[in-house]
C-alpha positions in Angstrom: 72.8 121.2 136.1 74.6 122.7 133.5 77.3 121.7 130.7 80.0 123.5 133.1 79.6 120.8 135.4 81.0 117.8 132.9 83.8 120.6 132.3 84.9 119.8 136.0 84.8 116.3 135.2 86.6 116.4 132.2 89.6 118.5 133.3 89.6 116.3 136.5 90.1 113.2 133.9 92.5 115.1 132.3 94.5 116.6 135.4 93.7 120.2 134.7 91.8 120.7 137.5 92.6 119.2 140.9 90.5 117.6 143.9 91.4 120.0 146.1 89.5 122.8 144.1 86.4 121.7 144.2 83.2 121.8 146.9 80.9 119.5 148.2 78.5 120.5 145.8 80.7 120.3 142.8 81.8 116.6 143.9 78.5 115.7 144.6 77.2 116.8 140.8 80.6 115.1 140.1 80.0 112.1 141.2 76.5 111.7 139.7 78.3 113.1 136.1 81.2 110.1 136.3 78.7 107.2 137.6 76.4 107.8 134.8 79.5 107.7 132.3 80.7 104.8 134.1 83.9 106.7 134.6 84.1 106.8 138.4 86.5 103.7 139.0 88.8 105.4 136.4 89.0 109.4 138.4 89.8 107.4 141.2 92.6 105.9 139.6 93.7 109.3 137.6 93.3 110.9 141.0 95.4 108.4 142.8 98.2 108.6 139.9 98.8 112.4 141.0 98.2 112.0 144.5 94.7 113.9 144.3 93.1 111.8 147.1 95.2 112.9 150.1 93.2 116.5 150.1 89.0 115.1 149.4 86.7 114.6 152.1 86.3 111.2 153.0 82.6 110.8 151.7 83.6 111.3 147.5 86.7 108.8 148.1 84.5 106.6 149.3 82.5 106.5 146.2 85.5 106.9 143.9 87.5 103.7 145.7 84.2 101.4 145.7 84.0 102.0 142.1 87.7 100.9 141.6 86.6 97.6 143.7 84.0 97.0 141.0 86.9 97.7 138.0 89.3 95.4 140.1 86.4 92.6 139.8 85.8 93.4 135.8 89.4 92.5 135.4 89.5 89.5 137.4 87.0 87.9 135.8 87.9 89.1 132.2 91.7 87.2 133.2 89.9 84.3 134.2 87.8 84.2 131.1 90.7 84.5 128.8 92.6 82.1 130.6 89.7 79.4 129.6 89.1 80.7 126.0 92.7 80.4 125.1 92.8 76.9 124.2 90.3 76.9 122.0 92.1 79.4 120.2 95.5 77.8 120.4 93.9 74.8 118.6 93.2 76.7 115.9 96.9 78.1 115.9 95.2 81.7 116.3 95.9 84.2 118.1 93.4 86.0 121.0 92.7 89.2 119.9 90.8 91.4 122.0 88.9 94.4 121.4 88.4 97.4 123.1 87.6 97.5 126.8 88.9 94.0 127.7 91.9 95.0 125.7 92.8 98.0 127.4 92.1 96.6 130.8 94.1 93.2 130.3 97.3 94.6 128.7 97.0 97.2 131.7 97.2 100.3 129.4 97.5 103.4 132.1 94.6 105.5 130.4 92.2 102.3 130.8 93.1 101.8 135.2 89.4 101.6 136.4 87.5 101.1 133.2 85.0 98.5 133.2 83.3 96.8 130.5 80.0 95.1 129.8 81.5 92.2 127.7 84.4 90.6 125.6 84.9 91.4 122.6 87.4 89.3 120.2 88.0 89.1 116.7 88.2 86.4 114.7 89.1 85.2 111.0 85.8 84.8 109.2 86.6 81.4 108.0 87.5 80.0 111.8 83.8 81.5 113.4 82.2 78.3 112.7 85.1 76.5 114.4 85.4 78.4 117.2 81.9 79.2 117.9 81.5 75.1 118.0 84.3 74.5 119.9 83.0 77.5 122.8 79.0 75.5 122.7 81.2 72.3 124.5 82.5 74.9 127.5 79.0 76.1 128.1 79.1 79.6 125.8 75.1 79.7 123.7 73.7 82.6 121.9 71.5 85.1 123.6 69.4 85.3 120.6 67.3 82.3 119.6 64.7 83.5 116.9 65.5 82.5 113.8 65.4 86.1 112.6 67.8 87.4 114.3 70.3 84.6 114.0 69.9 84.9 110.0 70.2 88.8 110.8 73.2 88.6 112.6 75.5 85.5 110.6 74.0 87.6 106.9 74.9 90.9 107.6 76.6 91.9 110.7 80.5 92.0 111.4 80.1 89.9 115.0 77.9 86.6 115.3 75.0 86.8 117.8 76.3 86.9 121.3 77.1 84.1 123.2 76.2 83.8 127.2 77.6 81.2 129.2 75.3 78.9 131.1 76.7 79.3 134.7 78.9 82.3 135.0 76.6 84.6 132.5 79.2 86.9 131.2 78.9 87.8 127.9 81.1 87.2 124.6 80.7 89.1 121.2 83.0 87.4 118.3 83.8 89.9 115.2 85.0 88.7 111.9 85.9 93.0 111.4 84.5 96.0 112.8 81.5 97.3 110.9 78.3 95.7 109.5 78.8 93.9 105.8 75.6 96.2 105.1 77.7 99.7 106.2 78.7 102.6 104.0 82.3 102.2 105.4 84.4 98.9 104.6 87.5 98.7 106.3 89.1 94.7 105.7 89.0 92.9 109.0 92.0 91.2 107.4 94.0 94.1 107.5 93.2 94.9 110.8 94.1 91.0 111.9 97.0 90.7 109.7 98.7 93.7 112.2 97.7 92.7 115.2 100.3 92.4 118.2 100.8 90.4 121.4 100.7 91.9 124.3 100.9 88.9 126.6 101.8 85.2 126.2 98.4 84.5 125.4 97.0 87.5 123.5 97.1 90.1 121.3 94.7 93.0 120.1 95.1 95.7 117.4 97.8 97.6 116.4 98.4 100.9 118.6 97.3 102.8 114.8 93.7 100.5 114.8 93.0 100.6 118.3 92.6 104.5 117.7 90.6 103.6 114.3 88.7 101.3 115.8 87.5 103.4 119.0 86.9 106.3 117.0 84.9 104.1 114.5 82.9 102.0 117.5 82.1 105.5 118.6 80.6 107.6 115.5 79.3 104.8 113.3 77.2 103.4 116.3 73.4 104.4 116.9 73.4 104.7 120.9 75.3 106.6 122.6 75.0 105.4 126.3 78.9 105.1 126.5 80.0 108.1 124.1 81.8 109.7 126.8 83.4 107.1 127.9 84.6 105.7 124.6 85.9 109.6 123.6 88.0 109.0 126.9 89.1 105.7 125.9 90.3 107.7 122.7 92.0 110.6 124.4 93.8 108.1 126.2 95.3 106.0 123.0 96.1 109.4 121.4 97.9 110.7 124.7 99.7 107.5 125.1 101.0 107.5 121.7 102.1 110.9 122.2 101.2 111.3 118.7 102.6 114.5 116.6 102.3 115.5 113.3 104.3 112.7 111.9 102.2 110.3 113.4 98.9 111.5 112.9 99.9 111.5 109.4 100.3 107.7 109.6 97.1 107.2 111.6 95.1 109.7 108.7 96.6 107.1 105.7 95.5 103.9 107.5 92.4 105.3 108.2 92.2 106.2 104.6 93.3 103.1 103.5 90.7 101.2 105.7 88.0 103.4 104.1 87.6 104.6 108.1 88.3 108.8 107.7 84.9 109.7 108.5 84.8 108.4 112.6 88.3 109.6 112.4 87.7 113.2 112.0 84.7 113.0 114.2 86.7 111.5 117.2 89.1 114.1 116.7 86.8 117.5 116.5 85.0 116.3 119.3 88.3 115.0 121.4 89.7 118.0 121.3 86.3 119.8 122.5 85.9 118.3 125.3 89.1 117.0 126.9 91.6 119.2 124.6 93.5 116.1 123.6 96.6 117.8 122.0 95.9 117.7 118.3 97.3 120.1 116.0 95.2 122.0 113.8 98.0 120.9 110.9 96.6 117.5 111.8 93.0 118.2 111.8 93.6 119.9 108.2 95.2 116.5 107.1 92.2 114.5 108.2 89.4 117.3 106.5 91.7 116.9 103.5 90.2 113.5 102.9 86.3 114.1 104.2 84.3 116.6 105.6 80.6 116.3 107.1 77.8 117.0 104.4 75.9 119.2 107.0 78.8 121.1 108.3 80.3 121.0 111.5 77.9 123.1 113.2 74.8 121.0 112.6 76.5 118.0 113.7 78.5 119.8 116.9 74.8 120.4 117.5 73.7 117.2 117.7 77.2 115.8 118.9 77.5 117.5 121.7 74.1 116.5 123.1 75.1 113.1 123.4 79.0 113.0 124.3 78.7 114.6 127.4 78.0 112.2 130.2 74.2 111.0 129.9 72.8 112.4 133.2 69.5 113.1 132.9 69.2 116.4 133.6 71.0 116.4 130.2 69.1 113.9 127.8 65.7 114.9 129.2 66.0 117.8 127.5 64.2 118.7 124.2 67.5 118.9 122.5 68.9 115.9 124.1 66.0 113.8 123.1 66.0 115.2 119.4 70.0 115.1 119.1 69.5 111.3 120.5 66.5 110.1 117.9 68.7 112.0 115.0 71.6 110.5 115.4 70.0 106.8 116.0 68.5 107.4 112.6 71.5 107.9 111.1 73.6 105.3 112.8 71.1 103.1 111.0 71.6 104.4 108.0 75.3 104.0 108.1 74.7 100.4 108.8 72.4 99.5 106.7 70.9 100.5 103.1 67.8 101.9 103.3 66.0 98.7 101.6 67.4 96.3 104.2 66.2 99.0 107.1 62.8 99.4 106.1 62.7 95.8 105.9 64.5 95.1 109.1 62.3 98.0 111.3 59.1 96.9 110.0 60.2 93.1 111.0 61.1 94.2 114.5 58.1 96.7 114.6 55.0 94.6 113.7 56.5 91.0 113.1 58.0 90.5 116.1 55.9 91.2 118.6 53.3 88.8 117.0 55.6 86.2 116.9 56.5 86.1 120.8 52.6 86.5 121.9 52.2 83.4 119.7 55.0 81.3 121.5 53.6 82.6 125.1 50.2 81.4 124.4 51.2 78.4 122.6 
């Protein structure tokens, strides 16, 4: 298997290549690419959109249309949720904001038809996580991490509180107070990003159009795993192609992203959007956002390492030597643009040697 084969998928995802055109063999390596990316239920709908299923055997639709079943059931659920968490908010007199994934889906954004998503995200005010984390304990929501390490870990330094599970239904909720760890070289102000957040339904609201593409681009290339990177550089070829974004506006998007101390991810999502699903951004655009930052290394060490781990993670591709060095690399420095490097020697050698003795104690006890 080679890199030409997430090509196909890619211009498929972007309509530059059609179903029609391709073999059994190609669909079948296809199909494996877009499962592994968690992208199937969303070709089916891209397909659909251009009426690209009428001329594909009946064995890939299959696959494509039971993964939009799955999607269909990610969005029921995620409607239902919000439906019950509203109140809580409402008592507050705050708004539901929604990141990411459940955003997209729930405001039906086109790009987003067939995306699913492993949990909700929301963000709330700092000074309101007490409340509302109290007020979600009495409808059955409890944090998946009990040590007392982690709790301290999570309510000290990170942007989101440990994640709550619910007791009968098990999906999953992750409450941000902004988008990066307190500990991280970047600061954007989660009060900037609330403070311009829009409705989009009765009940809920998420980030401006402007922030959704920070945010993506900034969940993306500040993170240390990349299981989802393909997907997520989807979900940001999708914001920028339904902005229809120009000049004019990437100039906006460049300031905010300056201004929320967020340039960095930008310029990353960008290079790498345009590699791989030629999302149209101008080079007068991409020399606006280098005109604030450019990597330390150069782009060719990191479009090295990149580029190992934004194509979808099959494993013909990871188990690679370079896949597997790209991968430990860039975990590395995901760390270290979360944390300083006194808090991560302190934190690895916790979860390294400390850890582990402290569960065999509590199974034997």
């Amino acid at each position: 298997m080679t890199p030409h084969n997430s090509v196909v998928l890619c211009r498929l995802l972007t309509g530059q290549v059609a179903g029609y055109e391709l073999s059994l063999a190609e669909w079948n390596t296809t199909i494996q690419l877009a499962r592994s990316a968690n992208v199937l239920g969303i070709l089916y709908h891209r397909l659909e959109e251009k009426n690209g299923l009428l001329a594909i055997p009946d064995v890939v639709k299959w696959h494509l249309s039971s993964a939009a079943i799955i999607a269909d059931k990610y969005k029921r659920d995620a409607r239902q949720e919000v439906e019950r968490l509203w109140p809580v908010f409402h008592s507050r007199n705050q708004p539901l904001i929604l990141l990411k994934g459940s955003a997209y889906v729930l405001a039906d954004r086109p790009f987003a038809k067939g995306r699913t998503f492993s949990d909700i995200d929301i963000l709330v005010p700092k000074v309101d996580l007490t409340y509302i984390e109290s007020q979600l304990r009495w409808l059955g929501w409890g944090s998946a991490h009990h040590s007392e390490y982690d709790q301290r870990y999570y309510r000290k330094w990170m942007h989101e509180l440990p994640p709550l599970v619910h007791a009968k239904r098990g999906t999953v909720l992750d409450l941000h107070h902004t988008i990066l760890p307190l500990t991280a070289s970047l600061k954007p102000d989660g009060a900037k990003l609330l403070s311009d957040a829009q409705a989009f339904s009765d009940q809920v609201s998420t980030l401006s159009p402007i922030d959704q593409v920070l945010h993506t681009a900034t969940h993306l290339f500040m993170d240390s795993e990349f299981d989802h990177a393909f997907r997520d550089l989807l979900d940001f070829d999708g914001l920028v192609r339904e902005m229809d974004a120009g000049d004019a506006e990437w100039e906006l998007i460049v300031q905010r992203a300056h201004v929320l101390d967020l340039v960095p991810p930008l310029y990353y999502a960008m290079r790498y959007s345009r590699l791989i699903f030629n999302t149209p951004i101008s080079e007068a655009s991409m020399s606006r956002v280098s005109g604030f930052w450019q990597p330390k290394l150069g782009d060719r060490i990191m479009d090295w390492l990149f580029m190992s781990v934004l194509l979808p993670p099959h494993q013909e591709f990871h188990s690679s030597a370079k896949g597997y060095l790209s991968n430990k690399m860039l975990f590395i420095r995901g760390h270290a643009l979360r944390m300083p490097l006194h808090l991560l020697v302190r934190h690895l050698a916790f979860k390294a040697f400390i850890a582990p003795f402290i569960k065999d104690k509590k199974k034997s006890a």
